[in-house]
C-alpha positions, 0 to 999 in steps of 0.5 A: 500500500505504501508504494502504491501511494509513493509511486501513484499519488506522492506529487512534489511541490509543483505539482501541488501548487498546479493541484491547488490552481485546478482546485480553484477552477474547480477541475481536479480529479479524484486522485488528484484530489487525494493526492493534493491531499496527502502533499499538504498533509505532509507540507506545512509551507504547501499548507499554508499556500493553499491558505494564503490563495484560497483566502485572496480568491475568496476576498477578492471574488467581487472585484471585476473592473478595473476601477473595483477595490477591496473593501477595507476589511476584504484587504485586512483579512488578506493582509492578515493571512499574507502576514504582511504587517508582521 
């Protein structure tokens, strides 16, 4: 079983960020799926980039034009996960 999940569902970091682009289109796979899963199970900073881009895709869903910003508290909560004031 182990080596089955080595060799078919094991991705390196590239893979896994690519993994959680086609999750955000909503395009993934089963096993795509599981083994985005098992990489950020493993992966704290592969963790924590599906945390930083699922948080910016959600908070700036409304912005469609050029002219559209943030609101104040959309750009707290990202500014807050990014931890860009720390």
């Amino acid at each position: 079983m182990r080596k089955f999940m080595m060799k078919y569902l094991m991705v390196n970091c590239r893979e896994a960020t690519m993994l959680m682009t086609k999750k955000e289109e909503g395009k993934i796979s089963f096993r795509e799926k599981l083994s985005l899963m098992l990489h950020t199970s493993m992966c704290s900073f592969c963790r924590r980039f599906e945390k930083q881009t699922t948080t910016i895709g959600s908070e700036s869903k409304h912005v469609h034009a050029e002219g559209d910003q943030l609101t104040a508290s959309s750009r707290e909560k990202i500014e807050r996960i990014l931890d860009v004031n720390s």
